[in-house]
N, C-alpha and C positions, 0 to 999 in steps of 0.2 A: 633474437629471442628476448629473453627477460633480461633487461637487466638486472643488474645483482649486489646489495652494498650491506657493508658488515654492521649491526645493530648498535653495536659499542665503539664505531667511530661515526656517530651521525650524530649533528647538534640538534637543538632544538628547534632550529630554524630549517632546519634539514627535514625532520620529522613534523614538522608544520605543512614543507610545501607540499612533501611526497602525500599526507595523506589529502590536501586538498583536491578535489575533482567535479569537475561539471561546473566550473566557474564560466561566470558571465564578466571580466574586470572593463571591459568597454562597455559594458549594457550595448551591446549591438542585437543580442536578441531580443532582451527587452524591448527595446525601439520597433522591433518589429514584430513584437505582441502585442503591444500597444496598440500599433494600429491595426493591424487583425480583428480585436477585442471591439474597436471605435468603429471598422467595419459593420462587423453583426450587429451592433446593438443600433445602428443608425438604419442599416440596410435590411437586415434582416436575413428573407432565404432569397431572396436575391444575391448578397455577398455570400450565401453559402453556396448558390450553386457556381457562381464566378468563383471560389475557391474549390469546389471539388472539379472543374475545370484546367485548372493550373494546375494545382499538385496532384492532381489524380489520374486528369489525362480523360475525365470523363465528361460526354456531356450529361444531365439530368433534368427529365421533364419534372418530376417529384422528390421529393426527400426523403421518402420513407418504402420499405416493403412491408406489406400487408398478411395478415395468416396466411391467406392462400397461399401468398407468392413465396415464406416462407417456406408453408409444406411442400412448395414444389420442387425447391431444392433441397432440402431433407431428402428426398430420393436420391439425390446424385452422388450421395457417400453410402459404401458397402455396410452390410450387416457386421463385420468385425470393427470396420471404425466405429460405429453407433456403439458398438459394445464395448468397444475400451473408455467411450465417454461417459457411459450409462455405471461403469466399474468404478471412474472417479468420480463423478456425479453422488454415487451411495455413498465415499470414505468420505468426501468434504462434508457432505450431509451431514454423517456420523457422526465427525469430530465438532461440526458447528455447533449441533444439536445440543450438544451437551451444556452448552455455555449460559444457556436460557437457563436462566435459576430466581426463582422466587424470593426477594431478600424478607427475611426475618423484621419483626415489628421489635423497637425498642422499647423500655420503660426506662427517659433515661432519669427518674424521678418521681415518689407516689402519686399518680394524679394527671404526670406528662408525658406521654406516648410522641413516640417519632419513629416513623418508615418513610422509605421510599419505594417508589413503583415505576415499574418502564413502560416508554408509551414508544411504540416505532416512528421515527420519521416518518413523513407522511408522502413526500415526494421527492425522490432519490434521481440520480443523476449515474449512469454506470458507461466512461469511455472504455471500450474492447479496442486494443490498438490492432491496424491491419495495415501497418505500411512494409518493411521487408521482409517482415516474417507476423503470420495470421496468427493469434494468441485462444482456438476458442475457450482453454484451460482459461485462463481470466475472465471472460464470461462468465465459465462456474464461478472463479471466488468469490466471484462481487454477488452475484443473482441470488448464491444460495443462502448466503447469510440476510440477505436482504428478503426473502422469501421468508425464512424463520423469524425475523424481526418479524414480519407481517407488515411491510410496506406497501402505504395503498397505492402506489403509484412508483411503476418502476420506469423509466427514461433511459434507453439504449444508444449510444454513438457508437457506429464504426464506419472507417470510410470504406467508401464505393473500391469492387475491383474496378479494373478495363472495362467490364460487361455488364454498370451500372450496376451490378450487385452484389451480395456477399457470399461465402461461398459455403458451402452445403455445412462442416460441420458447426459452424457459429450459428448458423439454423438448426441444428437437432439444438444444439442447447439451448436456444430460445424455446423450443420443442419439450423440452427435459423442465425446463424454468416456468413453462407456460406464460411464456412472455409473444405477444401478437407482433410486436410492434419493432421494427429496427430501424432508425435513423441514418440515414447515408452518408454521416459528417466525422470528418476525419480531424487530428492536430488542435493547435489552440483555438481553431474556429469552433470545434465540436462543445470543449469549456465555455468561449465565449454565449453558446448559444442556449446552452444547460441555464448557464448564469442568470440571463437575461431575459430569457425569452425569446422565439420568433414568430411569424406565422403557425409554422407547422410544428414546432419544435417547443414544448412546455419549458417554464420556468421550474428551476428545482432548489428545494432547500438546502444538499448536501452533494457534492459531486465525487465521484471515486474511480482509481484505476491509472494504471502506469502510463507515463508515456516520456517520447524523446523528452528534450531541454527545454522543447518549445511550449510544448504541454504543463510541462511542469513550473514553467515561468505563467503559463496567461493560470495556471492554478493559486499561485501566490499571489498573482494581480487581482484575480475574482475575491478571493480571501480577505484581502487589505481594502476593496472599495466596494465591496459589493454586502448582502445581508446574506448571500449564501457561503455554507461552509465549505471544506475539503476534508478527503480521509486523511492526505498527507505531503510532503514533495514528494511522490514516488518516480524519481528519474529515472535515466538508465543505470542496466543492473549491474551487481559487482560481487565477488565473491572474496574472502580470505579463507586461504586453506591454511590452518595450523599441520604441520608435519615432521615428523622424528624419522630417524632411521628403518625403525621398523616399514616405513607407509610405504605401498605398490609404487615407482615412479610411473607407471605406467596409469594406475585409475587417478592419481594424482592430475597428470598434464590433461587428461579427456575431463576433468572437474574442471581445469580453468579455460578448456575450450567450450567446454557447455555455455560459462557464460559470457566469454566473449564473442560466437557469432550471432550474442543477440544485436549487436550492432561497435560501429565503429567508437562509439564513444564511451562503450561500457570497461569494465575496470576487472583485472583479475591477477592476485593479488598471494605469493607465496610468504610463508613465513617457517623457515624451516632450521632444526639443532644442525642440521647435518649436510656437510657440503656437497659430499657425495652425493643425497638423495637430488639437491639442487642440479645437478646437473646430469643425474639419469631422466632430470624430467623436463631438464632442455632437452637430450637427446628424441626424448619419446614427443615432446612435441613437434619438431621438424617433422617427423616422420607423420604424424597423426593430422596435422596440418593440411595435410599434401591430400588427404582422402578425403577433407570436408568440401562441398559441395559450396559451403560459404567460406567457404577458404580465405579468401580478399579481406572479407568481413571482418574477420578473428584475428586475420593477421596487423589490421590497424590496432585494433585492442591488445591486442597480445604485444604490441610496440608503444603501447600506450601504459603498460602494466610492470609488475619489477617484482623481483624477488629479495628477500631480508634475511641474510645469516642470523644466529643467536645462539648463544651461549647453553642458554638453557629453555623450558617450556616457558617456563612464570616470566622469561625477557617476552617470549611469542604473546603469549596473554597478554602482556602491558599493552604490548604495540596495537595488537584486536581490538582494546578498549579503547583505545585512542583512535583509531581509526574508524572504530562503530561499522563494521562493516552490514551489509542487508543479508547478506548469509555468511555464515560462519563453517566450515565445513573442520573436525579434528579428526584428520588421519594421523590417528595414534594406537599403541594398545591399550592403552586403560585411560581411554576419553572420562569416563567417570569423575576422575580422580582432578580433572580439570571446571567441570562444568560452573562449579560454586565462585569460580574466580572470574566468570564473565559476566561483565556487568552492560556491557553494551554489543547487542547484536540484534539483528531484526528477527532470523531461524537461523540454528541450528543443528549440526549434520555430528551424528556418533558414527565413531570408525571408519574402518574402510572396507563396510559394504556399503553403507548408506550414502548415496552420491546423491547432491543435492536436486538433480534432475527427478528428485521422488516425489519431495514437497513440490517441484512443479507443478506437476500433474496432479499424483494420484493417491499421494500415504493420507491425504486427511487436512495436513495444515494448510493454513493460506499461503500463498504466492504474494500474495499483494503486500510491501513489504517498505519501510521505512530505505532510504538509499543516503547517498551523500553525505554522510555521518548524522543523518538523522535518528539514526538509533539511540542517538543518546536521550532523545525527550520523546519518541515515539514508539509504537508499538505496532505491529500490524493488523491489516482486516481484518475482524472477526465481529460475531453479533453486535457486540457492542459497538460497534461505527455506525450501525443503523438505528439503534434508539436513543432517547431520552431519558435520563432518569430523573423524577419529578421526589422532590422531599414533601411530606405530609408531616403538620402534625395535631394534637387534639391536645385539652385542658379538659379537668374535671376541674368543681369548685374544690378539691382538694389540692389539687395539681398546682391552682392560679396560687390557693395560700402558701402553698410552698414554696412555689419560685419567683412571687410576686414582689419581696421585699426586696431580691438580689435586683432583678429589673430594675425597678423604682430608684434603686444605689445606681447601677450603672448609668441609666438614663442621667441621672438630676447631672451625676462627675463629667458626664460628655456635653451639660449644656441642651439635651433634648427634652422641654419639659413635656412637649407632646405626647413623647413615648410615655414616659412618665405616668400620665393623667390616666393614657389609655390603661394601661395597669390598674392604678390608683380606685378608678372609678370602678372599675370591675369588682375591684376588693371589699370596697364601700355597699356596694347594690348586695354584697355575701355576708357581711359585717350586720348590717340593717335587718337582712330577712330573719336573721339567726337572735 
């Protein structure tokens, strides 16, 4: 199970390696995004369909599914699943909705006006991963804020099942999204193709959405040599649960099985005052282990994962910060009284009712979420990953006299008499007329 080491006998080098994860120290993945990447952009949907051949086990006459074909599996999931999607569909809505705000015009001087104004991305990039486990929740995060930006161009990857296509509910949500169009391409081929362009497959200015190491590597590769952006590294996922005496060991251990059967390399991660609770939530994991259907999955992760003794909460808090976890989960009684001291997490989780399988889904926030200690310079999807915001600003002849002569000082002391002149003469032409 977890292993387990006391907070106050760990050095610094100790607490370096423990929190490093999802390392590459051979670049062996790299080497082999690399050429993935050198693939598509030379090949095109030729190497895309020789790669959804390989890794997918499929062969493909085309690369994409079309409305129709769409709505025709949109039938093949029941009236209750369509409704628990249509349920998270309105909360992410809700909560994105809000974010769209009009900024205020300044005056930052009589005369000188300065706003800014948002413009959406014009063509977005949205990978939906479908390799061990089908994400259509992701779908929603990325579409829906991307829908609210008002992006004129929304760009779909997810790879093919067995049966050349994808499966019914990542259809309602293109359904829900009003999006036509699904692309068949899976893994870092699906980035490489976002990036660059193919035949069938458009070039996009910004790409977003989780995926394994390998994903997330040909994402930092597009980023560094290419003119298209990213939302984030979003690799696989990881949880810290902060937890005290008071916390359930039991919704404790189902917290860090949640997010270990997303896969074998994901991260899940105790931090607790109490030794006791530590080891009712070994007990309760054996057992809860034994009933997951990914059992195999969670138990690499869960062997990949550790637990931390501590003294006190403000030790547990230090360790969080440091470790920048992409969820933050506090099974405590008065989470409250912690919140002001976390300075690095991606979301979030009060108490222990809120288990972080909420934000998955369905409370509103995003999924899509900063991983590998990116928390600390990152923040997650929301509206704002899909626009621009563009500075403006306006001179009256009053505005130029006012702030004309500071210009004209700054310019001459940097040596630019260019800038200089352009002031100068403007002042002259107002001086003259007057």
């Amino acid at each position: 199970m977890l292993k387990t080491y006391n907070y106050n006998e760990l050095s610094l080098g100790d607490i370096n390696q423990l929190i490093a994860r999802n390392t590459d120290p051979g670049n062996a993945i790299q080497a082999v995004v690399e050429q993935v990447i050198d693939e598509v952009r030379n090949r095109g949907d030729e190497s895309l369909k020789d790669y959804a051949l390989k890794f997918d086990r499929v062969k493909l006459d085309k690369l994409y599914l079309d409305a129709n074909e769409l709505a025709e599996l949109v039938l093949s999931i029941g009236r209750e699943q369509q409704r628990a999607l249509e349920i998270a569909f309105n909360n992410i809505y809700r909560f994105h909705q809000g974010q769209l705000r009009r900024e205020k015009m300044v005056q930052t001087m009589p005369g000188v006006s300065c706003w800014r104004e948002s413009r959406p991305i014009e063509r977005v990039g949205l990978y939906i991963p479908g390799g061990s486990a089908v994400l259509p929740s992701t779908f929603l995060m990325l579409g829906i804020p991307a829908r609210i930006a008002r992006c004129k161009e929304i760009v779909v990857c997810s790879p093919p099942q067995e049966n050349g296509l994808i499966n019914g509910f990542i259809a309602y949500c293109a359904h829900l999204l009003k999006i036509e169009r699904v692309y068949l391409v899976g893994g870092a081929q699906a980035v490489a193709a976002m990036a660059y362009g193919t035949e069938s497959i458009p070039k996009v200015d910004k790409i977003f959405g989780p995926g394994n190491q390998y994903v997330t590597k040909a994402k930092s590769l597009i980023q560094s040599s290419t003119n298209t952006a990213i939302d984030m590294p979003a690799g696989p996922s990881e949880v810290l649960i902060i937890a005290d005496e008071s916390a359930n060991p039991a919704f404790v251990a189902a917290d860090l099985l949640a997010q270990a059967e997303h896969g074998p390399d994901s991260q899940a991660v105790l931090v607790s005052t109490s030794n006791a609770l530590i080891n009712g939530v070994q007990e309760q994991l054996r057992g809860q282990l034994a009933q997951l259907p990914r059992a195999a999955i969670a138990a690499k992760a869960i062997a990949n994962s550790y637990a931390i003794l501590c003294v006190t909460l403000e030790e547990a808090i230090t360790f969080s910060n440091v470790y920048a976890p992409e969820h933050l989960i506090l099974a405590v009684n008065e989470p409250a009284t912690l919140t002001r001291k976390i300075i690095n997490a991606g979301s979030v989780f009060l108490g222990h009712l809120t288990p972080e399988s909420v934000g998955d889904y369905a409370s509103g926030t995003n999924h899509t979420l900063p991983t590998s200690g990116y928390a600390r310079s990152y923040s997650g999807v929301s509206v704002d990953s899909f626009i621009k915001k563009i500075t403006f600003q306006q001179l009256t002849a009053e505005g130029i006299q006012n702030i004309g002569s500071t210009v004209e000082i700054l310019a001459e002391l940097e040596g630019l008499q260019g800038h200089k002149n352009a002031v100068t003469l403007r002042l002259s032409n107002i001086y003259r007329d007057h």
